[in-house]
N, C-alpha and C positions, 0 to 999 in steps of 0.2 A: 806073319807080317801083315796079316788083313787090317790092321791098324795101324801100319806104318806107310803112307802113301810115297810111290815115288815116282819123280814125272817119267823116267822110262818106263816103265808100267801104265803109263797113258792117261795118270790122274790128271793129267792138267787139263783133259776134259771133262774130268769127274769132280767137280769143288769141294770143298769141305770149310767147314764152320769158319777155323781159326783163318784162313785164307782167305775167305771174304768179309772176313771182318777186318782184316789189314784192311784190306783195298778200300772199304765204308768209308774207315775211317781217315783217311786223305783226301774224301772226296768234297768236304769243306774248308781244303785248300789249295787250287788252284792254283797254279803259276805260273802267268803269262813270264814265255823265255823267248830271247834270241838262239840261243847255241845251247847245245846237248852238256855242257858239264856247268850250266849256269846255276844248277843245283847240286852239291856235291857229295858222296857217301851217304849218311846218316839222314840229310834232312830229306832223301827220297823214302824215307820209313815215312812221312808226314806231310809230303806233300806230291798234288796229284801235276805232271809237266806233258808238254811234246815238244820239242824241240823246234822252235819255231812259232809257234803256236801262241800268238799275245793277247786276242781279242779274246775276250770273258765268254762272250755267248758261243764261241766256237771252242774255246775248251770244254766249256758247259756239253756241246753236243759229242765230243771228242770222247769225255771223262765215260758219256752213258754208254759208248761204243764200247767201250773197254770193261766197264763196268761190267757189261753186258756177254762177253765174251767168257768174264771170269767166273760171273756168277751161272751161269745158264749154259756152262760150255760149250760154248757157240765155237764153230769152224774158222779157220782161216779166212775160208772163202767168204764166208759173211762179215769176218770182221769187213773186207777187204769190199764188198757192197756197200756195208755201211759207210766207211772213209768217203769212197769217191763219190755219195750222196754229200757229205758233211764240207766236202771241200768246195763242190759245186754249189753249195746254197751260199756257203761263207764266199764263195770269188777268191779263195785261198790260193796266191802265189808265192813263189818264192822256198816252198819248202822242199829242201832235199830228196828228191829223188822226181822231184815232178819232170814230165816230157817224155821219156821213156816208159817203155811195159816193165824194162828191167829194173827201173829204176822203182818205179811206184811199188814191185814187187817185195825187192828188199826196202823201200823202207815201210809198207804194212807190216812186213813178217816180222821187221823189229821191231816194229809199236807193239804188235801184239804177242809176241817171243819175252819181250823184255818184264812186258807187265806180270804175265802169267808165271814168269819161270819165279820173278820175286816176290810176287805175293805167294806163290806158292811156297817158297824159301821162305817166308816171314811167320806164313801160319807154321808151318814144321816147326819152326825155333820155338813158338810159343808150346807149341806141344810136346815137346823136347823137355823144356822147362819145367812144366807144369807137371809131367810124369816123372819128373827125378829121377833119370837114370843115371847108372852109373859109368856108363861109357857111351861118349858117339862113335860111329862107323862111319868111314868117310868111304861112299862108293862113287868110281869113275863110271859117266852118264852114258858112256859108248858114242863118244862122236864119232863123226866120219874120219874128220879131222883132230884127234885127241892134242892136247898139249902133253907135253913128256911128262911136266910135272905132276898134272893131276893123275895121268898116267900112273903114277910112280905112289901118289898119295894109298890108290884104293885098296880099300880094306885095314886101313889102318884104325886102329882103336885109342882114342886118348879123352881124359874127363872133361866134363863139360868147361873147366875154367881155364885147360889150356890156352895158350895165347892165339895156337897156330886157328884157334875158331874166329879169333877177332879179324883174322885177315883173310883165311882161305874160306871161312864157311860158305859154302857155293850157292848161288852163283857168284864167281870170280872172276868172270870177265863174258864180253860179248858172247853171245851163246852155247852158254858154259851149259851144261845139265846135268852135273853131278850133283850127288846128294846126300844124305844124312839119314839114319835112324838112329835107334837107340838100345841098349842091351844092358840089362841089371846087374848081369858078371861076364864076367871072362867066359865062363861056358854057356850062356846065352849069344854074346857077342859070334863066338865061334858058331853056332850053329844056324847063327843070321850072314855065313857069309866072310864075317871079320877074320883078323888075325892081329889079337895080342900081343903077339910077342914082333909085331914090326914096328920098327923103328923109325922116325922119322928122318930123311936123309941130310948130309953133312949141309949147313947153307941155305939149308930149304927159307929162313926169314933174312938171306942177304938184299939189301938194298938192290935191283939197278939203276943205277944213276938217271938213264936214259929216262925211265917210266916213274922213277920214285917209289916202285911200290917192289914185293920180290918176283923173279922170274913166275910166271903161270898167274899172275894179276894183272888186269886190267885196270889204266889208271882210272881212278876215282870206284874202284872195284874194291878196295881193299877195306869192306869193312862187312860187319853180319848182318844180314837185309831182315828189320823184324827185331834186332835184337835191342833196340833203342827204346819200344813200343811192346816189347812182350807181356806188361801185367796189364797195357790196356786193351793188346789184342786178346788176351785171357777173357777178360771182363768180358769184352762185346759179344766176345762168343755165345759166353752161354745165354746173350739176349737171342742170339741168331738160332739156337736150338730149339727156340719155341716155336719157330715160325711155323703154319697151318699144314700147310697142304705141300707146297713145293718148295725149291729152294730159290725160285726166282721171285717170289711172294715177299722173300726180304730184301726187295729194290724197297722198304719202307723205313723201317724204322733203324736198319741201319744208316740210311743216309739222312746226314745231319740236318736240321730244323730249316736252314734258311734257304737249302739246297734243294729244298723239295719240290719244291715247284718248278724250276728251270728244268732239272733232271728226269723229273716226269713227263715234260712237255716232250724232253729231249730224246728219250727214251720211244714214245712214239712215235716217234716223227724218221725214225732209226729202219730202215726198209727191212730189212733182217725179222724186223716184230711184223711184220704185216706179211712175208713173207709166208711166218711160221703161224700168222693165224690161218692164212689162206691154205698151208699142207694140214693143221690141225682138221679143219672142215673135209679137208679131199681124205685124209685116213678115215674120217668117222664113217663116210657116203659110200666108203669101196674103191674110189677113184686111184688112189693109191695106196701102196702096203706100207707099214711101219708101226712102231707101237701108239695107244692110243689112252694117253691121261688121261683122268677122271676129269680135271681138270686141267683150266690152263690159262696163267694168268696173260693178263694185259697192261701189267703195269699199275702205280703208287695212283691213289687220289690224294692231289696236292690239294695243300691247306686253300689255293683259290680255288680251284674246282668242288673241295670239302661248302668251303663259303655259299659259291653259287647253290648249290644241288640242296644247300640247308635252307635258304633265303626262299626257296622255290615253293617250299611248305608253309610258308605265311606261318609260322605261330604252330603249326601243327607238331605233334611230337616225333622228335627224329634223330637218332643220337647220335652225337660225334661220330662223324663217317673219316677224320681225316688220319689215319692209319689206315684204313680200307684199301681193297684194289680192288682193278673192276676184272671179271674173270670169263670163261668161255667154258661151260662144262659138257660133257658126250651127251648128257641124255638133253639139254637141251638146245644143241645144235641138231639133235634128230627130230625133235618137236617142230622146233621153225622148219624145217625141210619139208617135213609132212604138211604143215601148215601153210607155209607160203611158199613152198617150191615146185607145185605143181603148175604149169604152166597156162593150161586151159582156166581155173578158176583164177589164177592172178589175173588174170587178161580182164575176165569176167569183170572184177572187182575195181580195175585200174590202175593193177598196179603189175612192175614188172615180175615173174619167178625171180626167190634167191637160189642162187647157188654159190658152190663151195668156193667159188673165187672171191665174192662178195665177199665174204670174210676178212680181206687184206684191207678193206675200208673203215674196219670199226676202228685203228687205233687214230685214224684222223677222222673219224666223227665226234670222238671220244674229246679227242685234245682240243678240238674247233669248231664248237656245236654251234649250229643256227640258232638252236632255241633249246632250251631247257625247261620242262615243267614236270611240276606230281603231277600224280595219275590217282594218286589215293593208295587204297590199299589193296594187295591181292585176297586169294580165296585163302591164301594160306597164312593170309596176317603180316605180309610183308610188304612195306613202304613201293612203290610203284616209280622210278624215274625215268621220263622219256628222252632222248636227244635224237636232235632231228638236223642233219644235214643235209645239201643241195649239192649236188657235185653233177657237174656234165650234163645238168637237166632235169635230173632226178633226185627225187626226194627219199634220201636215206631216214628210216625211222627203226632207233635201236631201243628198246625199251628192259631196264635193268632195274631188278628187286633188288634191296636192301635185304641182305642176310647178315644178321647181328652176328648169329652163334659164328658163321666162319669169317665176320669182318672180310665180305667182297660185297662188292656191287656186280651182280652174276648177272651175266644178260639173259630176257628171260622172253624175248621175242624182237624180230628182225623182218623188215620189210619194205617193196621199195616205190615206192608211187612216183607221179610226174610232178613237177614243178610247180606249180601253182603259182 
């Protein structure tokens, strides 16, 4: 079942293709709402909402949090830094659950519960699909709290065009986590778990009047998340398979053309990103223990950032940077360290030691440079850009090569002088 993911198994911190090409792909449609059902069944396969949430540039910020979460399987806890960043820069009242710990707590956990369990559900459908199987397996997720009926469903095996997929295929209601794979026969099936020969119970598609939809649905639950959008989450996939190095490197070219640039901006500005550059630098140094990427991105160069950083070459030759990301890699966070992080000759020089905290500053140097110019070219033949920002006095100076072959703008020296 190593290729059958399922969120009890803990994938919905571990992303995969078809799942984050759902999520991409709604991210060029926003929908400012008052109320949580203002979108209903199917068009949540296509469009990205939070309940509440009207102003553009605050879904904008909202969308990358989540994004961010799905892509990068990021924590609760960070989604949950991030929010209370996004609310306080928007002045965001009025949304359900504000005033309380309890309150803010559940409704992060269903911002980001909801998102993750159906994109997660959306890409499976499409992989479902695309693999032809011959039977799905409906497995109960083990809530704490189960409902009887999914209870009653697990391990049931029926083909993919049964009805009971249009209505049950899970998630079926608020923090449903059951789920789905797939099995070529009956002795496959069986050996993943299933049983064939169960039957689906008397009723099970009865109306309730109450909810309109059948018992163990939640209203506006009742349809298959993914299943509206399956041949274009097919498609997007296999752009997402190419992607270089990580899988957070397709914060690019899966989100849509006009969305790039708010989302990018949006993206760093996301505490969570500055956070993880700041533990990226402390794992390299020894400061702290954890694994340690080659690399590690920092995020899309939108098409105005593409602009500036092209303009800056006067005429010189420099190729379409705007798919690019700009990136952080191990051997050259230990360069700058050696280089500028000695403290005695920074002093000497004017400028302050960096260290591994400084890190948390590149993704707002990045998004809000004082100045941008070439440098020329390095030793190694690679285009040279410097951004230089002023923060609290000091003058941050981040200087990133243009790498064609792995399309990033790598940072390729870091340091921090006074104000001038």
């Amino acid at each position: 079942m190593a290729d059958q993911p399922s969120i009890v198994t803990g994938t919905l911190r571990k992303p995969f293709t078809e799942q984050i090409a759902f999520f991409r792909a709604k991210l060029g449609n926003l929908v400012p709402t008052e109320f949580w059902d203002d979108l209903e069944r199917e068009q949540h396969d296509t469009g990205f909402m939070v309940a509440g949430a009207q102003k553009a540039d605050l879904l904008t910020d909202l969308a990358a949090a989540v994004d961010r979460t799905i892509a990068e399987g990021k924590s609760l806890d960070a989604f949950r830094k991030d929010f209370r960043a996004i609310v306080q820069r928007h002045g965001w009242h009025g949304w359900t659950g504000e005033g309380t710990k309890a309150g803010e707590a559940w409704r992060t956990r269903t911002i980001y519960k909801t998102n993750a369990s159906t994109s997660y559900a959306a890409g499976r459908y499409a992989q479902l699909v695309e693999r032809d199987y011959a039977l799905w397996i409906y497995f109960h997720g083990g809530s704490k709290e189960p409902r009887q009926q999914h209870v009653d469903f697990d391990g049931i095996c029926l083909p993919p065009d049964h009805p009971f997929w249009k209505v049950f295929y899970p998630p079926s209601d608020w923090g449903c986590s059951c789920y789905v794979v797939g099995a070529r026969s009956e002795r496959a099936a069986r050996r993943l778990g299933g049983d064939p020969d169960k039957k689906l119970p008397d009723g099970w598609d009865r109306i309730n009047p109450k909810t309109g939809t059948p018992d163990g649905v939640g209203r506006n639950w009742d349809y298959a998340p993914g299943a509206s959008v399956a041949p274009i989450v097919q498609a997007a996939a296999e752009k997402v398979r190419h992607w270089d190095y990580r899988i957070a490197k397709g914060f690019m070219e899966g989100v849509p053309e006009a969305m790039r640039d708010a989302l990018a901006q949006s993206y760093r500005s996301l505490p969570s990103v500055a956070d993880d550059a700041r533990r990226y630098a402390r794992r390299i140094v020894g400061e702290t223990a954890g694994q340690i990427e080659a690399i590690r991105t920092v995020g899309l160069v939108g098409p105005t950032e593409a602009a500036r950083i092209t303009g800056a070459w006067q005429g010189a030759p420099l190729r379409d940077i705007s798919l690019y990301d700009f990136s952080i890699a191990e051997s050259d966070v230990r360069h700058i360290l050696r280089n500028h992080g000695v403290e005695g000759r920074e002093l000497a020089r004017g400028q302050q030691p960096v260290t591994a905290d400084h890190y948390a500053m590149l993704p707002l140097i990045i998004a809000s440079p004082d100045e941008v110019t070439a440098l020329g070219m390095s030793k190694a033949s690679e285009p040279l850009i410097r951004f230089v920002k002023v923060i609290n006095g000091q003058r941050f100076t981040a200087i990133f090569a243009v790498r064609n072959k792995q399309r990033t703008l790598a940072l390729k020296t870091f340091f921090i002088g006074v104000k001038k």
